[in-house]
C-alpha positions, 0 to 999 in steps of 0.5 A: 406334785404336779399337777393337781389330781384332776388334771392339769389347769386348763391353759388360756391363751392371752388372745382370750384374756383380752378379749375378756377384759374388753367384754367386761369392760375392765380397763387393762395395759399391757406390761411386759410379762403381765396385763395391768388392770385396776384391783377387784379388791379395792375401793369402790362398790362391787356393781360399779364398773372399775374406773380406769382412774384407779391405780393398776394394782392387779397383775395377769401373767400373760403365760399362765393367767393367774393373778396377783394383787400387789395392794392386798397381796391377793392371789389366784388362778384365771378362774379365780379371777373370772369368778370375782368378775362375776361377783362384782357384777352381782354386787357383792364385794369379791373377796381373795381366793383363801390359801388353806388353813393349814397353809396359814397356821404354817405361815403365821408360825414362820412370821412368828419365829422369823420375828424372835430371830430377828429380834435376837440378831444383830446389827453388825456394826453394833458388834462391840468387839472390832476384832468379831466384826472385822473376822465375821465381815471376812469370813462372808467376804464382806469386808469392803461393804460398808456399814451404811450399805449394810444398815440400808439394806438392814442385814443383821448377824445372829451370834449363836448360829454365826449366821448373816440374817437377811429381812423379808420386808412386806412391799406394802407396810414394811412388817417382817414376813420372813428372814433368810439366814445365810453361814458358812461351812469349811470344808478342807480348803473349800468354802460353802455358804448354806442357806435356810429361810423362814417360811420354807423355801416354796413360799419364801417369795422375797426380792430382798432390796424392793422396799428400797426402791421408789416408784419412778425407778425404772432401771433396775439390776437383778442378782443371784444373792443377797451380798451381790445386791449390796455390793452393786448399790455400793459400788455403782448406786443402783437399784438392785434386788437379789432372787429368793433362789438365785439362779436356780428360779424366778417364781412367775408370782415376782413377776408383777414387781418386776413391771415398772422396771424399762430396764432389768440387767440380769448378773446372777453369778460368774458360772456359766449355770448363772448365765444360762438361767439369765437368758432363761428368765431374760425370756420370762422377764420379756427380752426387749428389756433385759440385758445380761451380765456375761460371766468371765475372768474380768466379770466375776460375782457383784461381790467379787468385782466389788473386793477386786476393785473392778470398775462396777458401772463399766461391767454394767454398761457392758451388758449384752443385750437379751433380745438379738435378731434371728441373723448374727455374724461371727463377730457377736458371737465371738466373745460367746466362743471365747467363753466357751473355751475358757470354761471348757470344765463348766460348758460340758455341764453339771457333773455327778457326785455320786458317779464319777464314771459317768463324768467320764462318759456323758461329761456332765448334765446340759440342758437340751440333751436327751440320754435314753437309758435301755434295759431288760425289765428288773436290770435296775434302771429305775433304781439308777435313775433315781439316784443319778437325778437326785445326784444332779437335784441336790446339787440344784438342778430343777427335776421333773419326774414323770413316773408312768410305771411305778407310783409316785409314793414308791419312787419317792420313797426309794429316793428318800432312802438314797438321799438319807444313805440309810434303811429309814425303815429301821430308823422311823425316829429319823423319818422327819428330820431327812423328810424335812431335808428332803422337802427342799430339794428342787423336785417335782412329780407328775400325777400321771400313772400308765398310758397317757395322751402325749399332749397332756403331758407335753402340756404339763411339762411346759407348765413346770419348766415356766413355773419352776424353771425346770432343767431337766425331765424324767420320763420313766418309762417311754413304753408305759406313758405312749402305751403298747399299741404306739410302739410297733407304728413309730418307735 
């Protein structure tokens, strides 16, 4: 839920942040989508200024000022940060803003069942059966990706869930912090891979690949899935990491493994979802050095362009870059327009399951639209908003609702009662195992109830769509956040 009950954090520009590491003597450069300082938390005594000697291990996000230091993986807020300050200059010895403890237990418990997993996999090559290896490699459309790629990267099979398991290897001393577990489902002729991780999916913040990688790399690629970062190592001998989320996210807490990087090419998928999320995160990532990999029939998924026998390097050299200036002619937008032809069905946006006449009217969910829906009180329209986003939520779109009218308890609970297609009253043994599904789901909610000032809320869904990189916002309803006394003046 966002944000927290007292209001949402206050904002600080970058202007401030510096001028706050200059008034405090702390040496600082500038990245791209963060400041780098020397750690609080390393090293030397806490009254001695930091020394500009020192590595630059800690990370400032630019947009937010929340921290990140990647020697001991300590975390926190702008405040946070201000108050260690403080604490440094009264000589104590700052120490990292603690998570809860219930957080830790839940953390501790999935690096314990992620090892027990980890242990029982294995690797795929040691398939004693050929005929098992060769069906499991085709079935995840693997079987051009070598064994010596598959050991690099340490992809390991689990027999009994006929799953591929994917390590989360800490940066710093390379132990097991989680697993992603990746199987296959058939439906009719339709193949779908479904996917778990350990921890849960809001704190599995993995860049599978990163160990990999030295500290003089400067260019790297970014995927949307774990098989495309092999592929592309394979084919073209690339530094190449995959997402947590694919293209449904980029935690700004990646964001500071991400620095050493000149050159990031972006190739998430061959939909046109997976290029709309890459010029998304090309602007969090900063443009000037991103490129981006446009889907098409000759540019398909690193995977696919890997088991069609394309040419790897020459669809990398291709790229487009992230950052055009503010005039263009028609001959740079001309592949966009043939792109837009080509995938007339994914252009008219995400469609409904559940609401196939909607398909027909609205053609699909697209960014950068606004549908009102109107009606008297008591029609219902609560009820089927709820249901047309979690229609478009289950399917990956990144949701934020913003409940002025009824409480955010009652609208979860008529959308938990959607998801499930069932009466949970009824069934309260069931209660857990659909709360648990439902928890996954891309969905956030906002704190406010009754009339609100419009800034603070404004405020508040700019915070999400660059948090969560957030696709779509609900606003139930416009009377009751602008209050009555708005809407005779400006309807």
């Amino acid at each position: 839920v966002l944000p927290s009950p007292d209001g949402p954090a206050p904002s600080v520009s970058i202007t401030e942040i510096r001028q706050y590491l200059r008034a405090q003597d702390i040496p600082f450069h500038d990245g791209y989508s963060c400041l780098h300082t020397p750690s609080l938390f390393t090293g030397d005594r806490g009254d001695l200024p930091l020394s500009a000697n020192a590595p630059f291990t800690l990370f400032i996000d630019k947009t937010t000022g929340s921290f990140l230091c990647t020697a001991t993986l300590a975390e926190g807020t702008w405040q946070d940060f201000q108050a260690n300050v403080e604490l440094r200059y009264r000589g104590i010895t700052p120490i990292p803003p603690a998570s809860s403890e219930e957080m830790e237990e839940e953390m501790r418990q999935a690096r314990e069942d992620a090892r027990c997993i980890w242990e029982r996999a294995l690797p795929l090559w040691e398939l004693l059966d050929e005929k098992e290896t060769k069906e499991t490699k085709a079935l995840f459309g693997i079987s051009m990706v070598t064994d010596a790629t598959l050991k690099r990267f340490g992809v390991r099979y689990l027999r009994t869930a006929r799953a591929l398991v994917f390590p989360w290897f800490s940066p710093q001393d390379a132990t097991l912090k989680g697993l992603k577990l990746v199987r296959v489902e058939k439906r009719g002729g339709t193949i779908t891979y479904v996917e778990e991780t350990l921890p849960r999916f809001d704190s599995y913040r993995n860049l599978f690949g990163l160990p990999l990688i030295g500290r003089r790399d400067t260019e790297l690629v970014l995927t949307g899935w774990e098989l495309d970062a092999l592929a592309l190592h394979q084919a073209a001998g690339v530094a190449s990491v995959a997402l947590p989320r694919g293209a449904s996210c980029l935690p700004p807490t990646l964001l500071p493994y991400l620095e050493q990087f000149k050159r990031i090419t972006l190739w998430l998928g061959e939909d046109l979802r997976s290029w709309e999320a890459a010029k998304l995160f090309a602007r969090k990532l900063s443009l000037k050095r991103c490129s981006l990999v446009r889907p098409g029939n000759l540019q398909p998924r690193p995977l696919e362009a890997l088991n069609q026998g394309l040419n790897v390097t020459k669809i990398l050299r291709s790229a487009l870059l992230a950052s055009h200036k503010s005039i263009v002619s028609f001959r740079q937008l001309r592949e966009e327009v043939f792109g837009e032809l080509v995938n007339t069905e994914q252009v008219s946006g995400v469609k409904w399951a559940r609401f196939p006449e909607l398909n027909k009217l609205l053609k699909g969910h697209r960014r950068g639209e606004l549908t009102i829906f109107t009606g008297p009180t008591g029609s219902g329209k609560t009820t089927f908003i709820s249901e047309y986003a979690l229609d478009l939520c289950m399917q990956g779109v990144c949701t934020l609702w913003g409940s002025f009218e009824i409480n955010n308890v009652r609208l979860a609970k008529i959308m938990l009662t959607q998801f499930a297609g069932r009466r949970l009253e009824d069934q309260l043994e069931l209660y857990d195992e659909w709360a648990d599904r439902f928890e996954e789901l891309p969905l956030y909610f906002m704190t406010f109830h009754g009339q609100q000032n419009i800034k603070t809320v404004i405020d508040t869904m700019q915070h999400a769509v660059y948090m969560y990189d957030i696709t779509h916002v609900v606003v139930d309803n416009l009377q009751f956040m602008m209050g009555h006394e708005h809407l005779s003046v400006d309807r």
